[in-house]
N, C-alpha and C positions, 0 to 999 in steps of 0.2 A: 479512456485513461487520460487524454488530454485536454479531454473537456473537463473533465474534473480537476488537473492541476497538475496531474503526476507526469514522468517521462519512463522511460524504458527503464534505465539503469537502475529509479530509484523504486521500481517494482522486484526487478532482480535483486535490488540489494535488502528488500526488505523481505526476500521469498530465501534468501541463501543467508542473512543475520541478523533477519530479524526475531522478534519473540511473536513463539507459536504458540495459536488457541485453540481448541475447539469449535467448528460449527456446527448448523443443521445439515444432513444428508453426506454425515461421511466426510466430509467436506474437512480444510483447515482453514486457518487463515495467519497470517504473518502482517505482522502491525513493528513496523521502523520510525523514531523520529527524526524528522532533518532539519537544520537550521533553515530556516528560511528568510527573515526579515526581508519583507518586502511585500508589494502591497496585492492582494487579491481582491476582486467586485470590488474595489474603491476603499479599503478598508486597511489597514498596517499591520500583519502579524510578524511573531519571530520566529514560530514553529510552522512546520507543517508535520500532520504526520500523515504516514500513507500503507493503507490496510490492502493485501490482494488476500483475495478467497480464491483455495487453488483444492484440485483433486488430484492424487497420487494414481497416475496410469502408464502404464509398461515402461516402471522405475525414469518418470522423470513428472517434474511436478507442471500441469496444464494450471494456469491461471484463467478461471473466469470472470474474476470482475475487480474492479480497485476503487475503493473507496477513497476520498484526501478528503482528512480534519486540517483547519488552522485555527492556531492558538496563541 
């Protein structure tokens, strides 16, 4: 998660409002845009967004992995 860009909160906030998708195996995923301006590998964006793919197990949602776009 923070090798890729993302923190805690902004996984939580994308698992509790973000917008839910479909995936393979059952699976969901939760996709949030956040402002970001600011510079990632050397380069300037204003967005970040950040995708967790999670599975529903004894009613609470496990996160397995987080994906971050910037834009």
């Amino acid at each position: 998660m923070k090798e890729r860009g993302a923190n805690e909160e902004e996984v939580i906030e994308a698992v509790e409002n973000g917008e839910m998708f479909p995936v393979k195996f059952e699976r969901s995923g939760f996709r949030r845009n956040f402002p970001f301006n600011g510079t990632w590998n050397n380069k300037r964006y204003n967005t970040k967004q950040v995708e967790a793919i999670a599975i529903y197990e004894a009613d609470t949602w496990i996160v397995i992995t987080v994906l971050v776009k910037f834009f």
